[in-house]
N, C-alpha and C positions, 0 to 999 in steps of 0.2 A: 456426473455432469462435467468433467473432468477433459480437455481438447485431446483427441490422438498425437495431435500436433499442433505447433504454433509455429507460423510464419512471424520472423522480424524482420521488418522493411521501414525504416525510419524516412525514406521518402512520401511513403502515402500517409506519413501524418502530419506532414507539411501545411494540410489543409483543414488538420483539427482544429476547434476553436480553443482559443487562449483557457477560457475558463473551464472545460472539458479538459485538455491536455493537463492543467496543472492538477485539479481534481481528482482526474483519474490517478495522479503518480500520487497524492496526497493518501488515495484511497490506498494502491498499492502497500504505503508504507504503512498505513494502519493492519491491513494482512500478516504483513511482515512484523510487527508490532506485537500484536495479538498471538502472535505462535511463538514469539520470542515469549513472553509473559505467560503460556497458558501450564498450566501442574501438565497438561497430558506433553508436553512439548518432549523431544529428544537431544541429544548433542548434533546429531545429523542435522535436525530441521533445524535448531540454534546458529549454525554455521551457516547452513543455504539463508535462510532469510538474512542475518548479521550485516552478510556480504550485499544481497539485496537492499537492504535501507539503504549500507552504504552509500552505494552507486545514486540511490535515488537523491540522498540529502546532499551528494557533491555536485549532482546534474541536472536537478530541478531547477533550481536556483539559473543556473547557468542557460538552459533552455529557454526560460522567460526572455533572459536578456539579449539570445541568439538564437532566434527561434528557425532562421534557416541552417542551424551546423547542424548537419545529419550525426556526425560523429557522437554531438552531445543527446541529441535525442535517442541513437540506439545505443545508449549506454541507460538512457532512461528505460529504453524498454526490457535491457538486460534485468535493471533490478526492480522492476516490474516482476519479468520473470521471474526471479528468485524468489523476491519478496514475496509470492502468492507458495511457496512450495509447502508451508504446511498445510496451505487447502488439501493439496497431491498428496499429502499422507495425513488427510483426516486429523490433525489437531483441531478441536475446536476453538470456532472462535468466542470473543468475550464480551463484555458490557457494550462496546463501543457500537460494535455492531449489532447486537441485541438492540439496543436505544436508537441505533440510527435509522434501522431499515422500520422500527412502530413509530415512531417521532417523522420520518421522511416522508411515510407513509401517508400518516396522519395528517399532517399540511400538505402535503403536495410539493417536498423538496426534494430534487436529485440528492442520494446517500453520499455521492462525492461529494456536497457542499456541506454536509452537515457534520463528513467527519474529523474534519481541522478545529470546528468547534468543542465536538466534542471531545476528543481525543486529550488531550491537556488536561480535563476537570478529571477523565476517568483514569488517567495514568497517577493521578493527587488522591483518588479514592483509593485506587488497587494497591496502592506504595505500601503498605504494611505488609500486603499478603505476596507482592511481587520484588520486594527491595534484593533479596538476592540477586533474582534476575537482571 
């Protein structure tokens, strides 16, 4: 299920909505998150996502508050990009998404909304088994 390709054009998402645009990068960064923390993870994927949050936790913020600088938005979408590469090499993902997609499901909430909530309580649960990480 994996794209041949991804076009980034931080102009056509000029017209995303505020709360989709941050969500979705919030989502990314749980990606990115979940590969960093997972036993199947590598140093490869450890790097590419790494550099991915990055980008996201300097330019998220920043996007809100300038939501026309193309500049900070295709930086958002760079570590999007990254942030998703353990998907690209099949590391699984972990609790976060396990509970979000039956829990989002189950009510009737976009998984982007739900996983800033959850994310915080399960990164407090996993801490014993992921503290190296």
């Amino acid at each position: 299920m994996m794209p041949r390709s991804i076009i980034l054009d931080p102009a056509i998402t000029r017209h995303t909505p505020e709360t989709l645009w941050l969500g979705s990068g919030t989502r990314s960064m749980d990606h990115g998150i979940e590969a960093l923390l997972s036993r199947s993870g590598n140093p490869l994927v450890d790097a590419v996502v790494i550099q991915g949050i990055a980008l996201l936790a300097e330019n998220l913020v920043k996007s809100r508050g300038a939501p026309d600088d193309l500049e900070v938005r295709a930086l958002c979408q760079r570590g999007s990009w990254l942030a998703a590469f353990g998907l690209q090499c099949r590391v699984p993902t972990g609790a976060s998404h396990a509970i979000g997609h039956v829990l989002g499901g189950t009510i009737g909430v976009p998984h982007y909304l739900i996983t800033p909530v959850l994310m915080p309580h399960v990164l407090r649960y996993n801490k014993p088994a992921t503290l190296e990480a």
